[in-house]
NUPA-719874 format. One line per field, with one value per residue: residue in three letters; x, y, z of N, C-alpha, C in turn. Coordinates in nm, 4 decimals. Atoms other than C-alpha are relative to their C-alpha. Layout:
NUPA-719874
residuo <- c(ALA	...)
nx <- c(X	...)
ny <- c(Y	...)
nz <- c(Z	...)
cax <- c(X	...)
cay <- c(Y	...)
caz <- c(Z	...)
cx <- c(X	...)
cy <- c(Y	...)
cz <- c(Z	...)
***
This chain:
NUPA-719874
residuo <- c(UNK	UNK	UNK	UNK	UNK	UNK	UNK	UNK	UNK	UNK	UNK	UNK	UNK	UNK	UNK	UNK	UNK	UNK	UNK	UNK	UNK	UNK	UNK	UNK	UNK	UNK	UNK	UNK	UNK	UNK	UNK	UNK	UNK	UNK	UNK	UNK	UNK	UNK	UNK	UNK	UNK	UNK	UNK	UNK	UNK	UNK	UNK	UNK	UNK	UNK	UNK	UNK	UNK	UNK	UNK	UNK	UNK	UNK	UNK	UNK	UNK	UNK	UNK	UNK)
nx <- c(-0.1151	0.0185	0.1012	-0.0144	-0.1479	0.0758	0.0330	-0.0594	-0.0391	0.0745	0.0094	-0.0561	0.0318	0.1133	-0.0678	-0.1330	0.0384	0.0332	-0.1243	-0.0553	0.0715	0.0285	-0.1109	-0.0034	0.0831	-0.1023	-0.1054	0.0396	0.0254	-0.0785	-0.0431	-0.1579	-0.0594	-0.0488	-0.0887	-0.1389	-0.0723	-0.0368	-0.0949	-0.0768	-0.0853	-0.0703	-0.1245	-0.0899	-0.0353	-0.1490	-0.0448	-0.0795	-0.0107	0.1350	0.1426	0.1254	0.0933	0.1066	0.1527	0.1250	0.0773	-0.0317	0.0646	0.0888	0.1084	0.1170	0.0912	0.0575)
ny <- c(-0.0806	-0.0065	-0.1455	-0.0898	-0.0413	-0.0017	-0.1151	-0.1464	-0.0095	-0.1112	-0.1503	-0.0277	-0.0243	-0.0859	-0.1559	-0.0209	-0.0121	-0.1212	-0.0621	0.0422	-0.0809	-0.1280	-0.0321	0.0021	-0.0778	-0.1008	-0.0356	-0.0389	-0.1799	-0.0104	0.1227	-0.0099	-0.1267	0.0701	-0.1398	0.0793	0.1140	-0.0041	-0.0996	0.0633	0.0342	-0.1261	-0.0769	0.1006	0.0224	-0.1098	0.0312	0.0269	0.1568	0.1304	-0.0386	0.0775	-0.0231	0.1325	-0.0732	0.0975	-0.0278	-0.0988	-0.0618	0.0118	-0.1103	-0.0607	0.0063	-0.1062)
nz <- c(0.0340	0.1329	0.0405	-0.0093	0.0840	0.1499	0.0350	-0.0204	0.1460	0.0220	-0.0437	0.0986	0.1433	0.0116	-0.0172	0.0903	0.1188	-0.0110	0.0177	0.1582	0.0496	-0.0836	0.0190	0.1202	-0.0213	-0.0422	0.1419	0.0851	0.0509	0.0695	0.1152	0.0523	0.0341	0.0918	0.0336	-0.1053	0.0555	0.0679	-0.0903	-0.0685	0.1046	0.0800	-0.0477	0.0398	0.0826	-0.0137	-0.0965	0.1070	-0.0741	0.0328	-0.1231	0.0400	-0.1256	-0.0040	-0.0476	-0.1385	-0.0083	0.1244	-0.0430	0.0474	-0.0781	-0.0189	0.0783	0.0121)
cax <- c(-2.0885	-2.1426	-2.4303	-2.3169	-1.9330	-2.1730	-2.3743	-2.1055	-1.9392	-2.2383	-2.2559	-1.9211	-1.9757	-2.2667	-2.0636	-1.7411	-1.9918	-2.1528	-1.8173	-1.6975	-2.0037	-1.9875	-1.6238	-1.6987	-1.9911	-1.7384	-1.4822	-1.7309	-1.6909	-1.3082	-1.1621	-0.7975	-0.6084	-0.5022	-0.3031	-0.0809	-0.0200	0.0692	0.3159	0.5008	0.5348	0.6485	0.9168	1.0088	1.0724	1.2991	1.4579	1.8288	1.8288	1.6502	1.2967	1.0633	0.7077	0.4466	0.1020	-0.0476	-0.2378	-0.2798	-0.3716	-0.6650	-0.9064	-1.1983	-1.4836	-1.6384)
cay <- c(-9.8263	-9.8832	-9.6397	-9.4241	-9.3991	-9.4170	-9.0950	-8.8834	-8.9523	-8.8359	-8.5368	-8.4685	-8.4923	-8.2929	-8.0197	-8.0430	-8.0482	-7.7515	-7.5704	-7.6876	-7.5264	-7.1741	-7.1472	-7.1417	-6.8990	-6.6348	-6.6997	-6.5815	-6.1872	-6.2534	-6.3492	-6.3901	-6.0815	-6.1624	-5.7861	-5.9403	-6.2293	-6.1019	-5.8517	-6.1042	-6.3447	-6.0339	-5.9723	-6.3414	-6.3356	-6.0163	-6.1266	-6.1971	-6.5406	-6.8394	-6.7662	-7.0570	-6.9350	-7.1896	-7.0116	-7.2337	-6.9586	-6.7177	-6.3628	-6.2842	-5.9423	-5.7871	-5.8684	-5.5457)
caz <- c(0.6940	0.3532	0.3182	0.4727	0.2664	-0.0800	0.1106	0.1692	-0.1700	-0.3141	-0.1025	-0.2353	-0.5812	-0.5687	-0.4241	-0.6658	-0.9369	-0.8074	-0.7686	-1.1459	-1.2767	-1.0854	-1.2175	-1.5969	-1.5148	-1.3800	-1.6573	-1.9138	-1.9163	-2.0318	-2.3237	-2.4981	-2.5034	-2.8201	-2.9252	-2.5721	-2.7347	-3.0414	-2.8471	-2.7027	-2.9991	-3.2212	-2.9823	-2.9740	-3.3436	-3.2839	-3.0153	-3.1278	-2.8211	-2.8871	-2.6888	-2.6632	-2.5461	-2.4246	-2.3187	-2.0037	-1.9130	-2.2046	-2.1114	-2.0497	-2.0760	-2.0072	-2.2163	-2.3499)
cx <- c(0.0050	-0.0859	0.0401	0.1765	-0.0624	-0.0712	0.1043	0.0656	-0.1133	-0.0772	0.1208	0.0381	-0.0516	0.0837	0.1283	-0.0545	-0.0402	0.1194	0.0514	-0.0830	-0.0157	0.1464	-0.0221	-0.0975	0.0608	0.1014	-0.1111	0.0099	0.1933	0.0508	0.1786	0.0242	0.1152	0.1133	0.1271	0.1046	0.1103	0.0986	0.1218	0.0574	0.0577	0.1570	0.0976	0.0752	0.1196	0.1359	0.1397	0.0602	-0.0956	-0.0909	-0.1264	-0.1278	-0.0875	-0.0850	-0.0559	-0.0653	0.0007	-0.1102	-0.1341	-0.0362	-0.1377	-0.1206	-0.0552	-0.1349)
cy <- c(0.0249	0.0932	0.1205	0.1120	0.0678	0.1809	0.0976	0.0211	0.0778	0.1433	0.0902	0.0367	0.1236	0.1352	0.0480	0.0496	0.1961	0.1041	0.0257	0.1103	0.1763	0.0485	0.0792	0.1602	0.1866	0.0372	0.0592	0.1556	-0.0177	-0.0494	0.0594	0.1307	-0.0252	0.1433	-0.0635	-0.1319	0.0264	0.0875	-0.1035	-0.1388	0.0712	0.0285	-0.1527	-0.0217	0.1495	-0.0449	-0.1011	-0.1903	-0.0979	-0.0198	-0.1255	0.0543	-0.1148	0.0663	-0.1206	0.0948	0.1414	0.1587	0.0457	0.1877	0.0116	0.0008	0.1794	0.0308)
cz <- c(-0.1498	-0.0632	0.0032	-0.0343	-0.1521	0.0476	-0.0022	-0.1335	-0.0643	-0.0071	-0.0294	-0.1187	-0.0446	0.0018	-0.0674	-0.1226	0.0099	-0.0054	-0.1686	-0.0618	0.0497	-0.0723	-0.1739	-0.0011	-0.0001	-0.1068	-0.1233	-0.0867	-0.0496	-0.1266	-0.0262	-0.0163	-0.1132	-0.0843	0.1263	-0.1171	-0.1038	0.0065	0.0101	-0.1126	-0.1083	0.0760	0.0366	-0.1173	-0.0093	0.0730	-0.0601	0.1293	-0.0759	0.1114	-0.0755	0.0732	0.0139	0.0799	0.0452	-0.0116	-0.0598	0.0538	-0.0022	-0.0225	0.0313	-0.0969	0.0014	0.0100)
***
């Protein structure tokens, strides 16, 4: 039982790793849409409320 807990973990792995790596691959053709950004904190500093922003996932575009 022991072998065969150790293979499947490893057959696991294998395949999370593989996943992990395929992800980054894909993210490559975007990058920061950094004119957004600077949209949206411009209009925080107008903005006559008190606006906190916090960028989790900061826009992205289209690599050129």
């Amino acid at each position: 039982m022991s072998k065969l807990f150790m293979f499947l973990s490893l057959i696991a792995l294998l395949a999370m790793s593989g996943c992990a790596s395929h992800q980054q691959a894909t993210n490559s053709s975007f990058q920061v849409d950094k004119d957004k950004i600077k949209a949206v904190e411009d209009a925080k500093w107008r903005s006559h409320s008190r606006v906190t922003v916090i960028w989790v996932n900061p826009p992205r575009k289209k690599h050129n």
